[in-house]
N, C-alpha and C positions, 0 to 999 in steps of 0.2 A: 250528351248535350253538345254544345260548341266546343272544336278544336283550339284544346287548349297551348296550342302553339302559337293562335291570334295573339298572346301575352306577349309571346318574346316578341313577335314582327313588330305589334305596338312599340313595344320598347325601344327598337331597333331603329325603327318609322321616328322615330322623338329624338331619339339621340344622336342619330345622323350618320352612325357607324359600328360594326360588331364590334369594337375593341371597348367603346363606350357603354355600350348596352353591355357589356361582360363584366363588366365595372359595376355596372347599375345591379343584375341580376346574381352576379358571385356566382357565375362560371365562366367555364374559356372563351375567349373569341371561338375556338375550332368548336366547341358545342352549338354557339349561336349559328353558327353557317352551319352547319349539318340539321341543325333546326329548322331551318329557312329554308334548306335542301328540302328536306322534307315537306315543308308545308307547299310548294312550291311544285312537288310532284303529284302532291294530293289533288292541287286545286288543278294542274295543268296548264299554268301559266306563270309567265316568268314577274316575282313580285319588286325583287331589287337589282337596278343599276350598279354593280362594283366596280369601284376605281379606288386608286391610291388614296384620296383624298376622302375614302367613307364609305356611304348604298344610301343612293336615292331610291324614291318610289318608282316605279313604273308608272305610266296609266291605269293597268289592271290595277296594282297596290295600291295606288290611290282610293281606287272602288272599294277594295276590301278594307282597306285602311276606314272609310268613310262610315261605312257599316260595322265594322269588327266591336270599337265600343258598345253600340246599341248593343249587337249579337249577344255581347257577354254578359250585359246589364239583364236584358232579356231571359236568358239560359239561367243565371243565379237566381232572380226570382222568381222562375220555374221552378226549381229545385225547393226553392222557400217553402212555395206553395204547395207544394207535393209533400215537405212535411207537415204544414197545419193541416190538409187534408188527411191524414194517417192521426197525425197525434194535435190536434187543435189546440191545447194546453202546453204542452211541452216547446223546448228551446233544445236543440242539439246546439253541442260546443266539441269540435272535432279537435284531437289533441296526438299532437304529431309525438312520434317515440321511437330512440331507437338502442344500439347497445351505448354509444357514447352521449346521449340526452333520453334518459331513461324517462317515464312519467310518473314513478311510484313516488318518488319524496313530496309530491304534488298531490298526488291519490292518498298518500295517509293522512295528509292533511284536509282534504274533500274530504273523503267520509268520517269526518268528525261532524259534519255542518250538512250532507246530503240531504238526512231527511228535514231539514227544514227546510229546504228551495228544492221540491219534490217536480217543480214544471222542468230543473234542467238536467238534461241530458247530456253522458258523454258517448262519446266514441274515439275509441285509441285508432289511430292511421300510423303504420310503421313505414318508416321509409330508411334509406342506405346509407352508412354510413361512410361509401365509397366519395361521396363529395360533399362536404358539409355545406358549402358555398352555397349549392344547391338546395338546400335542407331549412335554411335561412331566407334563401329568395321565395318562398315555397310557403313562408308561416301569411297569411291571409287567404291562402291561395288552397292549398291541397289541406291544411288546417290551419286553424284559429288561433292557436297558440300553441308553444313548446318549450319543453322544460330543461333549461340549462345554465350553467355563467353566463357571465353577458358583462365582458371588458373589451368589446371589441368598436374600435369607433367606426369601421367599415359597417357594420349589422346594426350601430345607433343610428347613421342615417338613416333608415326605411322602419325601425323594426322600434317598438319601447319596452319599457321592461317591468315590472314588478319584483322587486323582491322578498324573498324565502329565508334569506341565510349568506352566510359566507362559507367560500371553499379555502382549505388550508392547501400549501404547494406542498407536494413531495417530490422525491426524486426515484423514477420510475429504472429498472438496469434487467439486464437479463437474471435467473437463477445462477448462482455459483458463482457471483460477477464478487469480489474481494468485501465488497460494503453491504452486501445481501443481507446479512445478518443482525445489520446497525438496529438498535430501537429507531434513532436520531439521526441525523446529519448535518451538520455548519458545513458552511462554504472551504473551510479549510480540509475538511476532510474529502473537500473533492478534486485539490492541487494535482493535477499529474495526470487528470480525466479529461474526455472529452464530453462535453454537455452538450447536448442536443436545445435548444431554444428559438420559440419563434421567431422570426424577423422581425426588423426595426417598423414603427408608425402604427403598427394595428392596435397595439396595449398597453397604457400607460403605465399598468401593475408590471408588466413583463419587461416594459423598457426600462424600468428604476430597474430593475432585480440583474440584468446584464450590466446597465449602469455602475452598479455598485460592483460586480463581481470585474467588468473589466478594469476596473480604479482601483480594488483593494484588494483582487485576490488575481491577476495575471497569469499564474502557471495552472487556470484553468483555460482550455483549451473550448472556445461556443464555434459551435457548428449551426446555422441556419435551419431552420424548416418553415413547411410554409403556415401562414399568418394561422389558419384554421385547421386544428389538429384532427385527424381523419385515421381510419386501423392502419392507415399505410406508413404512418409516422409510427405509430408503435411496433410493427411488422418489420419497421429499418433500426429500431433500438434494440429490436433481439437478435437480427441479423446481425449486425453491428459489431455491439459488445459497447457501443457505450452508455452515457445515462442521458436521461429525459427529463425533460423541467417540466411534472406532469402536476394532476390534482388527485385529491386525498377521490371525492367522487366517481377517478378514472382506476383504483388501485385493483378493481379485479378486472379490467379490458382486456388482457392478454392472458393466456395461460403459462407463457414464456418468460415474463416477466413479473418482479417482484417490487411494491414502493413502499418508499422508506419514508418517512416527515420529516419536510425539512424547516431547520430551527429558523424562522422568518416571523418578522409581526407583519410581512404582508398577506393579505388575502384579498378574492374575487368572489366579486357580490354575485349570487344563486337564484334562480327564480324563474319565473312566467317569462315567456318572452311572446310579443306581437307587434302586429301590424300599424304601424300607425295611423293608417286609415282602416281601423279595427269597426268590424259593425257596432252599431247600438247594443246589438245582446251580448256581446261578445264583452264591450266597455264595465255593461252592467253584472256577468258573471264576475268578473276582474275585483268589482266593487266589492262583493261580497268575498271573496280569497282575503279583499283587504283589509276587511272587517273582521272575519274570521283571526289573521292574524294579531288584529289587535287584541282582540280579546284575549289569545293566546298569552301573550304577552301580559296584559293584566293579571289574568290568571299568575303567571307566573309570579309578578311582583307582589301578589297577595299572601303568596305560601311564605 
């Protein structure tokens, strides 16, 4: 159907600059221009003006820019069409998954409830976990929804959430590392380490929890990573040799590594994540997860 690189140009086209539209999207500036390269070589014409100050449209861009909405509006409801023409009763809900946002805690909860909403469909779409930023900019788009935390105020702008559950923090270390062994861990027992944790602004769970660790425990040593935990953060805590302020959900991601619970009453809410300009069917499968877990819930309080 339509090249779905008209998404970023739009984006781009609105924002007035790759550094913005990289912001918007949760990936690099240098992917948006390699983007725009791209699309730019496809059509054969040049679509944005750079200068210091941003990327205007061209003429040509203008054109494409003018079209590009309709184009995509168009191509989606082609696609629509093509599945009531195949399955006329049925709803596909495309369900992004990958080793770090897995879709099974979501599936064993679905097929409690499947055969009673028999019109919907799923289909799992994997994608990489080499950019998570990506992964996020991606859920209305390549799929409907995706199963993971959701403490991030970058991915609450574009993206809403339902929840599942809460995730417990552990701390993630290589094999043979001195604390390998712990059932547990307090903050104390990790004086004289260096702790791997995300940067400041993106998590209010993540910022109390340094918060607290740089106020009352000092001879731990935080080392930055970036906002969105991707295998390359875990690939540098077994290279490394030190530990990781990870989650209980993430504790088999590496083979290299081993996680430990650590003793915190904080946790990070678990669940559906989407589009906030999510379709209609999309709203209304959502509804029924949400019912579904009510009932769970009752259930439980009944035993």
């Amino acid at each position: 159907m339509y090249n779905p690189l008209l998404d970023t140009m739009i984006t781009v086209a609105d924002c007035g600059s790759f550094l913005k539209a990289s912001e918007k999207l949760y990936i690099s500036p240098t992917a948006i221009m390699k983007q725009m390269n791209q699309l730019e070589r496809h059509i054969g014409l040049p679509l944005f003006v750079r200068t210091s100050k941003g990327a205007a449209l061209t003429a040509a861009g203008e054109s494409v820019y003018r079209d590009a909405k309709q184009l995509i509006m168009q191509s989606r409801e082609a696609v629509w069409r093509a599945y009531q023409a195949e399955n006329i009763d049925q709803i596909l809900i495309r369900l992004g998954t990958s080793a770090l946002y897995p879709c099974k805690p979501f599936m064993d909860l679905w097929n409690k409830v499947r055969e009673q909403h028999p019109r919907f469909k799923l289909r799992v779409v994997p994608f990489e976990d080499s950019s998570t930023e990506t992964a996020f900019a991606n859920v209305g788009k390549k799929y409907d929804v995706m199963t993971g935390p959701f403490d991030s105020v970058y991915v609450a702008r574009f993206n809403r959430f339902l929840e599942l559950g809460r995730c417990h923090f552990c701390i993630s270390m290589p094999w043979g590392h001195r604390l390998s062994q712990r059932e547990s861990l307090s903050y104390k027992d990790l004086h004289g380490e260096k702790l791997m944790i995300q940067e400041v602004g993106n998590s209010p769970v993540n910022d109390r929890i340094r918060n607290e660790i740089e106020k009352e425990h000092p001879q731990i040593t935080i080392l930055d990573v970036p906002c969105h935990y991707d295998l390359e953060v875990f690939n540098r805590c077994g290279e490394e040799g030190c530990l990781l302020l990870s989650l209980e959900n993430w504790k088999d991601i590496h083979p290299s590594l081993v996680s430990v619970p650590l003793m915190t009453d904080d946790t990070i809410p678990y669940g559906m994540i989407y589009s906030a300009k999510a379709s209609q069917e999309t709203r209304h499968f959502l509804q029924i997860i949400q019912k579904a877990l009510t009932g769970a819930a009752l259930g439980q309080g009944d035993s």
